[in-house]
MIZADREN-849767 format. One line per field, with one value per residue (C-alpha): residue number from 1; residue in one letter; y, z negated, x negated. Coordinates in steps of 0.25 Angstrom, whole numbers, m for minus. Each point is the difference from the previous one (the first is absolute). Example, Ala and Ser with C-alpha at 12.3 -4.5 7.8 and 13.67 -1.06 7.14 Angstrom:
<recs>
nr = c(1,2)
rest = c(A,S)
yy = c(m18,14)
zz = c(m31,2)
xx = c(m49,m6)
</recs>
This chain:
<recs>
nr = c(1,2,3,4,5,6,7,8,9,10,11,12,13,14,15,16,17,18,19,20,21,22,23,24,25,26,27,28,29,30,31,32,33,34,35,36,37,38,39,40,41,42,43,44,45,46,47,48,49,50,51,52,53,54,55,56,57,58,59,60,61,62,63,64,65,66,67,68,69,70,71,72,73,74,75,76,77,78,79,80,81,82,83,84,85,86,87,88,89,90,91,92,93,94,95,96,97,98,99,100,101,102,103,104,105,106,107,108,109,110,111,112,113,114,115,116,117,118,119,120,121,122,123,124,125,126,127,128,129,130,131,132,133,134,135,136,137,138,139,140,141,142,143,144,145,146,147,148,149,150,151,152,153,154,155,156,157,158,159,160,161,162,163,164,165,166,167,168,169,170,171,172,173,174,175,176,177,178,179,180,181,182,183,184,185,186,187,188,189,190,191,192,193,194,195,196,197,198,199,200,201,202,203,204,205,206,207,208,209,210,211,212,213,214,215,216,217,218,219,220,221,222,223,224,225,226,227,228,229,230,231,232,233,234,235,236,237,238,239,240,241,242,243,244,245,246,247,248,249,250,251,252,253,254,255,256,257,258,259,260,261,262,263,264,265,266,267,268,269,270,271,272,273,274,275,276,277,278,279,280,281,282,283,284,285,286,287,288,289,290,291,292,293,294,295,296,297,298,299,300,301,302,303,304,305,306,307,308,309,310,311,312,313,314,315,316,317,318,319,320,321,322,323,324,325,326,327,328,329,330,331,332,333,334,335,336,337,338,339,340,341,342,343,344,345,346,347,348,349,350,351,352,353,354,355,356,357,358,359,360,361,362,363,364,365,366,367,368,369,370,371,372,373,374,375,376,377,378,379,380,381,382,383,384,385,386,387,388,389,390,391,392,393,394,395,396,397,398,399,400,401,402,403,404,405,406,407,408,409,410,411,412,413,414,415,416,417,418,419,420,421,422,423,424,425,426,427,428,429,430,431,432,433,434,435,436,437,438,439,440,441,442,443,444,445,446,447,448,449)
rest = c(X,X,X,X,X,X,X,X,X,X,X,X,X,X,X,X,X,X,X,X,X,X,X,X,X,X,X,X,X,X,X,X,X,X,X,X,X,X,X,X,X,X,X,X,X,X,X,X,X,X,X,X,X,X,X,X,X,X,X,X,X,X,X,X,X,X,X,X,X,X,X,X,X,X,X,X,X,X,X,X,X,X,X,X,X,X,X,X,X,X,X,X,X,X,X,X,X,X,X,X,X,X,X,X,X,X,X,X,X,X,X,X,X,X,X,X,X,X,X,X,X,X,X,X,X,X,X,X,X,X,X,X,X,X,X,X,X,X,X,X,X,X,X,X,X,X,X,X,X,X,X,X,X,X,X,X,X,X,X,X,X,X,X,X,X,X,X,X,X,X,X,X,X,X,X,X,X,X,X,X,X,X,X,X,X,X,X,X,X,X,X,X,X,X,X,X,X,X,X,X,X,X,X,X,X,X,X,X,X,X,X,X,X,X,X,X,X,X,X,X,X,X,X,X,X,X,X,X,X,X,X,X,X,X,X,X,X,X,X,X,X,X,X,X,X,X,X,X,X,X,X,X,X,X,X,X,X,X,X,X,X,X,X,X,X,X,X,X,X,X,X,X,X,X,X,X,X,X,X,X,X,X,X,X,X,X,X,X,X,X,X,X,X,X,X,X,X,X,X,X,X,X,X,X,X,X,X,X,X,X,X,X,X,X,X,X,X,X,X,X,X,X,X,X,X,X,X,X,X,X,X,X,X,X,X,X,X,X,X,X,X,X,X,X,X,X,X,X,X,X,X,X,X,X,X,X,X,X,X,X,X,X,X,X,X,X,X,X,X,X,X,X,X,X,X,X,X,X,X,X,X,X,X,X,X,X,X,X,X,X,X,X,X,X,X,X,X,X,X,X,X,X,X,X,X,X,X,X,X,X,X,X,X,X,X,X,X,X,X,X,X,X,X,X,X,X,X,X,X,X,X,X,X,X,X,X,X,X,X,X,X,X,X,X,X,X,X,X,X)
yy = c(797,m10,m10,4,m2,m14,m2,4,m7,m13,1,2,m7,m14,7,2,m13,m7,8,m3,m13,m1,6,m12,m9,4,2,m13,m6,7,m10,11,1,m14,m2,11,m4,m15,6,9,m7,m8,11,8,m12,m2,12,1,m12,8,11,m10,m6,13,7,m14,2,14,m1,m13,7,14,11,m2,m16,4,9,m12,m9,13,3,m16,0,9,m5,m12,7,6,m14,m6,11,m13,m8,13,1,m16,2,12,m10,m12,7,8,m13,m9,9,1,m16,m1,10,m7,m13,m7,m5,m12,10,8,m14,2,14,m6,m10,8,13,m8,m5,13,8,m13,4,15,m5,m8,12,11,m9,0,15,5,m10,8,12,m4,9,11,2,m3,13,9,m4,0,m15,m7,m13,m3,m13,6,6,m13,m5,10,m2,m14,2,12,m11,m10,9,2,m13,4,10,m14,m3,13,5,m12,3,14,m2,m9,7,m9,10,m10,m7,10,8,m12,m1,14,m1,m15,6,10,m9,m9,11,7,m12,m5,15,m5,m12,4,14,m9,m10,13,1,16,5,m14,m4,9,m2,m15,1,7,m11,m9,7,2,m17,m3,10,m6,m15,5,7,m11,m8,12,m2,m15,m1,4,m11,m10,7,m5,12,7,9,14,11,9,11,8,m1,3,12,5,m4,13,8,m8,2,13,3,m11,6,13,m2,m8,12,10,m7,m6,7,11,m9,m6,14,5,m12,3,16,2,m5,m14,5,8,m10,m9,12,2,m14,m1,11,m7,m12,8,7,m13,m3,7,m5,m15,2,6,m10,m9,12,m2,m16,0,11,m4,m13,8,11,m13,m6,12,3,m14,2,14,9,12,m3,16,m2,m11,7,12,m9,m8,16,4,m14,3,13,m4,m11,9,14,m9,m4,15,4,m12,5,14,m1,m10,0,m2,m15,m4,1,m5,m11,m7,5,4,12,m1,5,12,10,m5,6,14,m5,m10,10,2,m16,m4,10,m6,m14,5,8,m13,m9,7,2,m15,m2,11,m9,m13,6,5,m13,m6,8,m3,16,2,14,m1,m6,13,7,m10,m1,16,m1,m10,6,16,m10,m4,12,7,m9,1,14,4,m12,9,m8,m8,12,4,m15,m2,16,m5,m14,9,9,m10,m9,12,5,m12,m5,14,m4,m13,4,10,m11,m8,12,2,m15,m3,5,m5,m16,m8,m16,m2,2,m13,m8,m5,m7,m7,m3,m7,m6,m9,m3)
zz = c(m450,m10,9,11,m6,m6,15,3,m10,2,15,m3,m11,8,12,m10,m6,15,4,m12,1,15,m5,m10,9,12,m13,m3,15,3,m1,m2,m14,m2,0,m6,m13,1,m1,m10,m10,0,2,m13,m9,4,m3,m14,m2,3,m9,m13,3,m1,m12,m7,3,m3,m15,m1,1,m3,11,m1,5,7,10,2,5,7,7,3,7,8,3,2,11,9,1,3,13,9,m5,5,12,3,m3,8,12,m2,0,11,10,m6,3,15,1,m7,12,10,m6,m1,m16,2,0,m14,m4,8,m7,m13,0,7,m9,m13,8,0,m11,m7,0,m1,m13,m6,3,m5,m13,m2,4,m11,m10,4,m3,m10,m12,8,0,m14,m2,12,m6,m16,m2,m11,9,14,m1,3,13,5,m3,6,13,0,m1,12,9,m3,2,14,4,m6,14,7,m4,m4,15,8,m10,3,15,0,m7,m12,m9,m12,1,m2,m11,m8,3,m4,m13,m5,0,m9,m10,0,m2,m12,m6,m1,m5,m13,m4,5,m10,m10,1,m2,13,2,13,4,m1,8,12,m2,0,15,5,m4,6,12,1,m2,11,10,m2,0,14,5,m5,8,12,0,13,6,m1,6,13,9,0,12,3,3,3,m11,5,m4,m13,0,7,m10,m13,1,m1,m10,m8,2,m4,m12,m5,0,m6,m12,m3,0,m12,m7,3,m9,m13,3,1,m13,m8,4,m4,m9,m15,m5,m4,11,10,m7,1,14,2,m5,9,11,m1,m5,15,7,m4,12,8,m2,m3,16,4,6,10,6,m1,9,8,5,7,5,7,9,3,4,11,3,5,5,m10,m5,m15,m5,m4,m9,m8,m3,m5,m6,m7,m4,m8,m6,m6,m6,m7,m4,m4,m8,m10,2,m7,m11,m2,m1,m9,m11,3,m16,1,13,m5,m16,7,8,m7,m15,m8,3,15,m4,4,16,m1,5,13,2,10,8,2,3,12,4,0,9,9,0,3,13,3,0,8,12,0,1,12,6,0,5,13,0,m2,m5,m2,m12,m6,0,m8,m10,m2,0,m13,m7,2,m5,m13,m4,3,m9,m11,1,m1,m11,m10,m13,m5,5,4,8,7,2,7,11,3,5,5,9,2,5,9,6,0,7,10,3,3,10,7,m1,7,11,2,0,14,8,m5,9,m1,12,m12,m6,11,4,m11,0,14,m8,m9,11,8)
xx = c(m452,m2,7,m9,m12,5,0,m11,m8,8,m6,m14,m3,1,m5,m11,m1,1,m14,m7,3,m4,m12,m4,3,m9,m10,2,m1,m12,m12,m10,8,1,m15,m3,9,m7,m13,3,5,m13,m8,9,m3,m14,m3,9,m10,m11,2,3,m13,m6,9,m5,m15,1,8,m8,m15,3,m5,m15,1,11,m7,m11,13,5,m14,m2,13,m2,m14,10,11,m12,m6,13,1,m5,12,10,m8,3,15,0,m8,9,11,m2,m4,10,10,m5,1,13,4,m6,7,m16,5,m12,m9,2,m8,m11,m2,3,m12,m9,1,m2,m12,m7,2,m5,m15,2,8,m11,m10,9,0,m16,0,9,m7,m13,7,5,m9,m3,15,2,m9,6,15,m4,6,m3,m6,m2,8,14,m8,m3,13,7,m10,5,16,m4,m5,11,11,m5,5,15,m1,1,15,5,m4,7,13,0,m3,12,10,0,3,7,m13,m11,11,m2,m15,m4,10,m5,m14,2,8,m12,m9,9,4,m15,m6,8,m7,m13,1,5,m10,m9,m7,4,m4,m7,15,5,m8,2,16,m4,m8,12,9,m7,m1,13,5,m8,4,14,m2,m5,12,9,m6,m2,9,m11,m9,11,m2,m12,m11,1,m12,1,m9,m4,m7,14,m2,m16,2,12,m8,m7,12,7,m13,0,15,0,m13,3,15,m8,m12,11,7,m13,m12,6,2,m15,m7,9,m6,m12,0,11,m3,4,14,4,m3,10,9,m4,2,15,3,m6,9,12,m2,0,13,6,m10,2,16,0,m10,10,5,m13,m1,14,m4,m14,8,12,m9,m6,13,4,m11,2,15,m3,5,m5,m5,0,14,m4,m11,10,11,m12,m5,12,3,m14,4,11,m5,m13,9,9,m14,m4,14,m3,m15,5,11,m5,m14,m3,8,m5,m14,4,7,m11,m13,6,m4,m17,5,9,m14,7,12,m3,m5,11,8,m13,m3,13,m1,m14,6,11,m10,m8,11,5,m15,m1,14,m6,m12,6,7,m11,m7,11,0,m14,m3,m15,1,4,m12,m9,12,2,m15,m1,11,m9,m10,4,6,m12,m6,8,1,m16,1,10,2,2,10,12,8,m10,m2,16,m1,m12,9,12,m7,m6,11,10,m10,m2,17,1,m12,7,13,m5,m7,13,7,m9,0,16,2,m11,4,4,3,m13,m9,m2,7,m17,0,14,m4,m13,6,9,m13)
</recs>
């Protein structure tokens, strides 16, 4: 018997070895994996970098400034919703010329876009200035200067869309990887020297604005191939038509992770909104660590009506890489929430670890909200748009309704947030088998005309 199963094993075992093997190596010599990693790993570090910035502010000022910083960055990430809907525009139509082989004319869409957000810009500016005290009041802030600064790193970082759009539409995954990463790493190592030169949340909205500068001219530096080619004039009506939904999807993704941490500040007390806003961007962490599933994704999904394929099967693989990432931080919140929180806020914070659990799951309800939406504005699917704004909207609604405390904030947001994931994958389904190729081959057909 024994030598039996000696044989028996001695067969399997490289039989075994052989399929699991096979297995990395298609793993490996699938593209979709390959820029996903890419990706990633920038996306990984930027937002390792993000969260040092923020366990720095938070141990630095303690809760109370903390939750100004908290509640002026998320001020800061809704303003920036324009700059997502760019990328989300550039990418889209770079992507279409990059199919059609019309590489001239990613110039043409280079210079003209930095041409028209340019007074919108300077506007947006004078507007948030003008805000500026009445904000101060609504959001309890010690002055209305970091406001304005934040209004102007919001309008600067709508010119970063320009280069990260072309990068994404073109499949330059290295380049944007490094892009996103090298801002954050500005942004971190300069919050140090401005808390240390004793400028506290001023500081901390200038180390934004910094980052925010050097990103672009680094974007620029990316895409400089670009400009060697002679501009080559193309239609934009494409791109005007699909600003509205890329507003639309952006805008909603960035309430449904920021309006909630804006209304806390505003009627929670002083140390549980610090609290609150820990949690907030404790959350985010599986939102921003699966970003890049999306990034790659959004590209994919156009070259793939662009040869004809069907891209359902994409969003799946794209879902199911999503969960994994997000279940593996779950596991990590759940099992050690007291380290997690000790770790990147320190002792003041411990009042956040009870609701760990319950934030990780919104991150990852969010995230796969996000990836959902991304394909449904890839297909150029508007139905979307009023289920997404249905789930900000019963948010809002119900952190304006029961705000008792943070448990009772971190309950509405998922309670929101399922409700509208379940929403979006029952669109998804009933979507998936009426796509067909033909749906965006007008605009192709455009973009070769």
């Amino acid at each position: 018997m024994s030598r039996i199963g000696d044989r028996v094993t001695a067969t399997t075992e490289p039989a075994a070895t052989t399929g699991l093997a096979s297995q990395i190596q298609r793993l490996r010599g699938s593209r979709l994996f390959r820029q996903n990693l890419v990706l990633f790993a920038g996306g990984f570090v930027a937002g390792v970098g993000g969260f040092v910035y923020h366990s720095i502010a938070g141990r630095a000022l303690g809760p109370e400034a903390y939750g100004e910083v908290s509640a002026l960055i998320g001020v800061y990430t809704v303003g920036t919703t324009v700059n997502l809907m760019l990328v989300v525009v550039l990418a889209r139509y770079s992507a279409t010329l990059k199919a059609a082989g019309r590489h001239g004319a990613i110039r043409y869409i280079v210079e003209r876009t930095g041409k028209v957000i340019a007074m919108p810009a300077v506007v947006f500016c004078l507007l948030m200035a003008a805000l500026s005290i009445p904000a101060a009041a609504f959001l309890q802030l010690g002055s209305p200067l970091p406001f304005v600064l934040v209004g102007v790193a919001i309008a600067a970082y709508w010119y970063t869309a320009i280069p990260r759009g072309v990068l994404q539409g073109t499949q330059r995954f290295h380049a944007l990887s490094a892009n996103l990463l090298l801002e954050i790493m500005v942004r971190t190592g300069l919050l140090v020297v401005f808390l240390w030169a004793g400028f506290a949340v001023l500081g901390a909205t200038a180390a934004i604005l910094a980052g925010v500068v050097f990103a672009f001219g680094l974007g620029l530096y990316s895409i400089r191939d670009a400009f060697k080619l002679p501009p080559e004039r193309v239609q934009v009506r494409t791109m005007a038509t699909f600003a509205v939904t890329a507003a639309a999807g952006t805008l909603g993704i960035a309430l449904l992770y920021n309006a909630d941490v804006v209304l806390a500040k505003h009627y929670l007390n002083q140390y549980d909104a610090g609290i609150y806003g820990s949690l907030n961007k404790l959350g985010t962490i599986l939102f921003y660590g699966t970003l890049s599933v999306s990034q790659v994704l959004f590209p994919r999904v156009l070259e793939a009506v662009a040869k004809r394929h069907n891209p359902g099967r994409l969003l799946l693989l794209s879902a199911a890489l999503t969960s994994l990432i997000g279940l593996c931080a779950i596991v990590v919140f759940a099992a050690v929430p007291g380290l997690v929180v000790g770790l990147l806020y320190g002792p003041k914070y411990a009042a956040a670890q009870p609701y760990l659990l319950a934030v990780g799951c919104i991150g990852l309800g969010v995230s796969l909200s996000n990836l959902l939406v991304q394909f449904f504005m890839a297909v150029h699917d508007r139905v979307f748009i009023a289920v997404l704004a249905t789930g900000v909207v019963l948010e809002c609604v119900l952190i304006a309704m029961f705000h008792a405390g943070v448990g009772q904030v971190v309950a509405d947001v998922l309670l929101a947030v399922v409700g509208l994931l379940a929403a979006l994958a029952l669109r998804f389904a009933i979507l998936l088998p009426r796509l067909r190729p033909e749906m965006l081959l007008d605009e192709h057909e455009e973009a070769r005309t």
